[in-house]
C-alpha positions as CSV (number, residue, x, y, z in Angstrom):
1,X,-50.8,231.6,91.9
2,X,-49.7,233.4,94.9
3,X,-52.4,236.1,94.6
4,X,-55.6,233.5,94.5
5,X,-53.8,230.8,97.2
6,X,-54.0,234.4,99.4
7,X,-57.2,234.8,98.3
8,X,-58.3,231.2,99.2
9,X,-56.6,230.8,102.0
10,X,-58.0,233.9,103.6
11,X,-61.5,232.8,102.7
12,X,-61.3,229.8,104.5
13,X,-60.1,231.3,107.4
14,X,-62.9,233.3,107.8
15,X,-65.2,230.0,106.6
16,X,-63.4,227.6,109.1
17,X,-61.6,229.4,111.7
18,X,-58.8,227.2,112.9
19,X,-59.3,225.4,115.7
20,X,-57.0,225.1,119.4
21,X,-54.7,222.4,118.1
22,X,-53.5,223.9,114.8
23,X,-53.7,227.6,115.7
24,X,-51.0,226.0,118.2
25,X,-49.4,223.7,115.6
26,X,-49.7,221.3,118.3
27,X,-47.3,218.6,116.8
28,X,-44.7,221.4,116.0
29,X,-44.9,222.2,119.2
30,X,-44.1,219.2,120.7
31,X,-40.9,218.6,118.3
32,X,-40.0,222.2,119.8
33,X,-40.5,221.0,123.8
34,X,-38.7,217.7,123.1
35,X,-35.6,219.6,121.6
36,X,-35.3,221.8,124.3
37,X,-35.5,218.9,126.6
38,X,-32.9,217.0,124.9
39,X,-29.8,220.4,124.0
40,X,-31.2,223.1,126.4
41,X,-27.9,223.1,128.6
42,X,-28.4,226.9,129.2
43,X,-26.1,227.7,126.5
44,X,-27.0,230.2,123.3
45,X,-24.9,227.7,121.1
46,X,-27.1,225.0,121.8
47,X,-29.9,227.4,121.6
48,X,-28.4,228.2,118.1
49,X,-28.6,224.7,117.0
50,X,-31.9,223.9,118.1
51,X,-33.5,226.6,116.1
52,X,-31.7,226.1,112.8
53,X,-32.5,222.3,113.0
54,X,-36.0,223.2,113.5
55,X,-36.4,226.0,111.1
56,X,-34.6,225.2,108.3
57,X,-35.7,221.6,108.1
58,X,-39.3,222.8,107.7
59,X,-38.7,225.3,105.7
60,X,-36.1,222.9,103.4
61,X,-39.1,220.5,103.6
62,X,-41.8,222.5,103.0
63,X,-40.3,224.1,99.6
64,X,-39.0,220.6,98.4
65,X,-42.9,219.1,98.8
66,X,-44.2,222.5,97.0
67,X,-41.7,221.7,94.0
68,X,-42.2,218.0,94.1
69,X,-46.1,218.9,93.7
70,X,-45.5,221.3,91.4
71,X,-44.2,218.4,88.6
72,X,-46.3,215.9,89.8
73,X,-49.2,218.6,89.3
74,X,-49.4,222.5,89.2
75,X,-53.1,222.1,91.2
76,X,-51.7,220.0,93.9
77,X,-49.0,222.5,94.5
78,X,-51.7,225.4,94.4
79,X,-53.4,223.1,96.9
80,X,-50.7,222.6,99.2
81,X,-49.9,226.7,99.1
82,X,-53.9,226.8,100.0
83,X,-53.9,224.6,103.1
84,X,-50.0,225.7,104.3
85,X,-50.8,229.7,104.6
86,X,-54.0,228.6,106.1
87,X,-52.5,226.4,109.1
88,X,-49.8,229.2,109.4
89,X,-52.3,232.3,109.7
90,X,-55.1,232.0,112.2
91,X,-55.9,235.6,112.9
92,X,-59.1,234.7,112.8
93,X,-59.7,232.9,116.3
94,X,-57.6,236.7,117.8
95,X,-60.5,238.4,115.8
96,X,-63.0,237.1,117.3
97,X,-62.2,237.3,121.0
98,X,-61.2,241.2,120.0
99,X,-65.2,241.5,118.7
100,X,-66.6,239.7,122.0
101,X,-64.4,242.0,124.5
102,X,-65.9,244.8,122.5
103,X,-69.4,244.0,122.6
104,X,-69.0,243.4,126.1
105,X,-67.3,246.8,126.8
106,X,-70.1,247.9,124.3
107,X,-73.0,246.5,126.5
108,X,-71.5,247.6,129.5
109,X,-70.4,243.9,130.9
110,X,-67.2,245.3,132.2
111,X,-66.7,241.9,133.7
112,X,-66.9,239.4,131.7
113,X,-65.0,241.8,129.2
114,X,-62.1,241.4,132.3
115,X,-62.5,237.3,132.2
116,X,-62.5,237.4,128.1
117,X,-59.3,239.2,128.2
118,X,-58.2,237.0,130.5
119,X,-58.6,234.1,128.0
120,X,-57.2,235.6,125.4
121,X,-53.9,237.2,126.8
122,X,-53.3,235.3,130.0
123,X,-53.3,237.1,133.2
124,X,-55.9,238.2,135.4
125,X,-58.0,242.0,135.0
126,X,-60.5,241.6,137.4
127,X,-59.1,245.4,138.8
128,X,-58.6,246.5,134.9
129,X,-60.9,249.5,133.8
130,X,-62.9,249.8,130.8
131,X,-60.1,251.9,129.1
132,X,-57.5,249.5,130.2
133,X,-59.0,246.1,128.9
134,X,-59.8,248.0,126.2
135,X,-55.8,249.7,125.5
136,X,-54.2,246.1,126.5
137,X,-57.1,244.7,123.3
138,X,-56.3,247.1,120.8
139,X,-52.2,246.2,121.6
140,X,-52.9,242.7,121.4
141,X,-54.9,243.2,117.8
142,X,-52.4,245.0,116.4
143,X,-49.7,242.6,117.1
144,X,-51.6,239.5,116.3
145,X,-52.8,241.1,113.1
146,X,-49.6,241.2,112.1
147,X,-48.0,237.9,113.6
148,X,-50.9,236.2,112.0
149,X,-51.9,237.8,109.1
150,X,-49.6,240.6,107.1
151,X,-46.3,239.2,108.5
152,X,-46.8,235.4,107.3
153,X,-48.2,237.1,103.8
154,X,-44.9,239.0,103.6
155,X,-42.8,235.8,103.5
156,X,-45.1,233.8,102.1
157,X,-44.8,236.4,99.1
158,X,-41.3,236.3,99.1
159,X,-39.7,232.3,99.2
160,X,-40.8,229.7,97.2
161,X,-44.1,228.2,97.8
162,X,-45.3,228.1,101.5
163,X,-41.6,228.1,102.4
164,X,-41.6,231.6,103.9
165,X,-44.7,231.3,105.5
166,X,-43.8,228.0,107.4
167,X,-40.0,229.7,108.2
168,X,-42.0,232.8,109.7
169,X,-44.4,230.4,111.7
170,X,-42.3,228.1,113.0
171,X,-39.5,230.8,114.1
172,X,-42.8,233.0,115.6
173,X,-43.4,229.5,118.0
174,X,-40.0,229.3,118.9
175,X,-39.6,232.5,119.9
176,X,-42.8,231.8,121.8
177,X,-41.8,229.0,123.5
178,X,-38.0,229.6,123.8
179,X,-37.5,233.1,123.2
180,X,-39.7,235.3,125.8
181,X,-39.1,233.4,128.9
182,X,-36.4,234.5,131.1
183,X,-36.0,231.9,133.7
184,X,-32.7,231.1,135.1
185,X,-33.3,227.2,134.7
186,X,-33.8,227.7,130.9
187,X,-30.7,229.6,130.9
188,X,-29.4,231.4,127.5
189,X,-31.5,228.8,125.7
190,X,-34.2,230.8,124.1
191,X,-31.7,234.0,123.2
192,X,-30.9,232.7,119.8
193,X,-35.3,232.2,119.2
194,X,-35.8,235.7,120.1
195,X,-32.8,237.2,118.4
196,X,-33.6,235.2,115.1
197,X,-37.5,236.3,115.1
198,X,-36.4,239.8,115.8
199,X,-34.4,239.6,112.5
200,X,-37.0,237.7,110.5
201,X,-39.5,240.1,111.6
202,X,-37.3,243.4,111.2
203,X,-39.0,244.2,107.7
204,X,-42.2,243.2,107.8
205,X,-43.0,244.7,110.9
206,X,-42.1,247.9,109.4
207,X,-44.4,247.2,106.2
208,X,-46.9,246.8,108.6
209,X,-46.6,249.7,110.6
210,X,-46.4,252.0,107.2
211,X,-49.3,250.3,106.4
212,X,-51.3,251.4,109.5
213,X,-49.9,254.7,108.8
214,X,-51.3,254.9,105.3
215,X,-54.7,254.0,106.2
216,X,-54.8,256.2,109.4
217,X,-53.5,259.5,110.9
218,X,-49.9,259.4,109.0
219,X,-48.3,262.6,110.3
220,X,-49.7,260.9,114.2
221,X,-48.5,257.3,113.4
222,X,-44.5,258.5,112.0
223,X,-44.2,260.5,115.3
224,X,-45.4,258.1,117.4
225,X,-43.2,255.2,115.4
226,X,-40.2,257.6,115.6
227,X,-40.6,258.8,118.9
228,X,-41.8,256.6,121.3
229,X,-41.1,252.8,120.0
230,X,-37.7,252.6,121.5
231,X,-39.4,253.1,125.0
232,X,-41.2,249.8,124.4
233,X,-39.7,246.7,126.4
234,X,-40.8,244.3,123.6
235,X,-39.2,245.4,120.5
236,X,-40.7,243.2,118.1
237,X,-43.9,245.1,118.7
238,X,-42.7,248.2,119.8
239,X,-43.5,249.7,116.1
240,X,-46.0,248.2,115.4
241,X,-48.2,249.3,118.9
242,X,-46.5,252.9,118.4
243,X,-47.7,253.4,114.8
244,X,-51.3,251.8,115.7
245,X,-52.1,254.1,118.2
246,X,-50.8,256.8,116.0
247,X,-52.9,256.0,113.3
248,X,-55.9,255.5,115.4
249,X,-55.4,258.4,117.4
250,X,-55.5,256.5,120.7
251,X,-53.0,256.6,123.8
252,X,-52.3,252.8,124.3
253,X,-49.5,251.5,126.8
254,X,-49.6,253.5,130.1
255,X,-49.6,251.5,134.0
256,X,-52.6,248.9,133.4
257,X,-53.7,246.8,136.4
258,X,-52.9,242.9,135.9
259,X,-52.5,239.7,137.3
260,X,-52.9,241.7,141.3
261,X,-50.7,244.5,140.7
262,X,-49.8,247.4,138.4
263,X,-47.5,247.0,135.4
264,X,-45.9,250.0,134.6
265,X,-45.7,250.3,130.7
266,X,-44.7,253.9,128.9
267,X,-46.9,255.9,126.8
268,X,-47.9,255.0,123.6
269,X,-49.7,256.5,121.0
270,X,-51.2,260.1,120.7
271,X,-55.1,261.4,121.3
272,X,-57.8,260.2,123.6
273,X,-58.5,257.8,126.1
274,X,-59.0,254.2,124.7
275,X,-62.8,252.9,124.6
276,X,-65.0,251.4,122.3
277,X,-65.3,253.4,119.7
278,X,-61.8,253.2,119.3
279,X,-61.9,249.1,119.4
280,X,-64.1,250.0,116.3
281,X,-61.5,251.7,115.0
282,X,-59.2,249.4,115.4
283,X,-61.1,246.9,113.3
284,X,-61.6,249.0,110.4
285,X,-57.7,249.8,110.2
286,X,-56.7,246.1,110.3
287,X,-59.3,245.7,107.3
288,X,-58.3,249.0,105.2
289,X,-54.4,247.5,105.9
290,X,-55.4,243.8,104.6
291,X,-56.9,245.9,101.4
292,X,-54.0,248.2,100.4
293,X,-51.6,244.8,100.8
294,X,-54.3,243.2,98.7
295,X,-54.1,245.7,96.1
296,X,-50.2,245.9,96.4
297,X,-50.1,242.2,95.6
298,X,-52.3,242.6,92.8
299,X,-49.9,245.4,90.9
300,X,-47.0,243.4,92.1
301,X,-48.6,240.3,89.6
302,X,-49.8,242.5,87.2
303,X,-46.0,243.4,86.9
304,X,-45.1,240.2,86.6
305,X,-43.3,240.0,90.3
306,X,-45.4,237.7,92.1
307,X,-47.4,234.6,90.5
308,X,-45.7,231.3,91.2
């Protein structure tokens, strides 16, 4: 079952790309700004039990509705596995604004490839180069891929039902919303969000980033992974960018031009100068990785290890 609700739910991504309000999980999101309002005292304790109410609750709920549907009906539950991976992916929509900032780099429209990025990131690039919007693109496709796409598998693969994925969802908002901001007003609040994702996502960003080794320059990616990841400030990603520009042969990181001034970021990566033929690149890695984790899952059920 866990194979074909992939299978499905990947389909109808790609059908019926999600729209603003549930790539957001709008609703979630709002339980998650009400919380803080109400314990957010600037303490990591509270911060603490803020995020286990909210996690474990939906991931408790979720996996007690899979099993409920499961003896009412084993096709409602294969439903319900269906429509849960799908709200808790969305690559998707980060796909697609990847593909337009390409064709506009492509086609020469170095501006509106500055305003697209723009949407997509946040910020402002109106000084960015061509090589820079396209380096800060390729980062943010390699993250998102996995955020979005091979991390929610990896836990939807492992708990019960849509458990993981909803656990792995719900703790990537709250690290969003709680976890990267560094305000003194919000205090030690978030700490707990950031530290818990971090943990969460310890393995599977490492699956990933083998992955993008396999399926590009391997010797490139390990040395890049090894070497240079601990220079990264955000260390959920740091792999993951590391072993992508590895594989792809592509320097990413480096001082980019943003929001008025210059962000100084350290090397990452190995090769040439970003561009568009390496945004091409870039998309035909994320699709060789969803294959091999395709084909992974498929020996993993012929062994009888996955097929709830």
């Amino acid at each position: 079952m866990t194979l074909f609700a992939l299978i499905f739910a990947l389909l109808l991504e790609q059908l019926r790309p999600l729209g603003r309000g549930l790539r957001r999980l709008a609703p979630v999101a709002g339980v998650a700004d009400g919380v803080a309002q109400r314990l957010n005292d600037g303490t990591v304790g509270h911060g603490r039990i803020a995020w286990l109410l909210l996690v474990v609750l939906a991931t408790l709920g979720t996996a007690v509705a899979y099993w409920l549907l499961w003896e009412l009906q084993p096709a409602l539950a294969f439903i319900f596995n269906v429509v849960v991976l799908y709200l808790c992916m969305g690559f998707r929509h980060d796909l697609h604004s990847f593909n337009e900032i390409h064709v506009a780099l492509r086609l020469g429209e170095l501006a509106r490839a500055q305003s697209l990025l723009a949407d997509w990131r946040g910020g402002r690039y109106h000084e960015a180069s061509a090589s820079e919007v396209a380096r800060l693109s390729i980062e943010m496709a390699l993250v998102a891929a996995h955020r979005k796409l091979f991390g929610v598998v990896f836990w939807f693969v492992i708990l019960p039902g849509p458990s993981g994925a909803v656990m792995y969802r719900v703790a990537r908002l709250l690290f969003e919303a709680w976890g990267e901001r560094r305000d003194a007003e919000f205090g030690g609040f978030g700490v707990p969000a950031r530290r818990a994702f971090e943990a969460i996502d310890w393995l599977p960003g490492r699956i990933t980033a083998t992955v993008f080794s396999v399926v590009g320059n391997f010797e490139d990616a390990v040395y890049c992974w090894r070497s240079q990841a601990v220079l990264w400030p955000d260390r959920s990603s740091a792999i993951l960018v590391a072993s992508g520009g590895g594989a792809l042969g592509v320097r990413l990181g480096m001082p980019v031009h943003e929001s008025g001034g210059i962000v100084d970021r350290p090397e990452m990566g190995l090769g040439s100068e970003a561009g568009v033929d390496h945004m091409q690149g870039t998309v035909s890695l994320l699709w060789r990785a969803l294959l091999v984790c395709l084909f992974l899952l498929v020996l993993l059920a012929a062994a009888g290890w996955v097929g709830r």
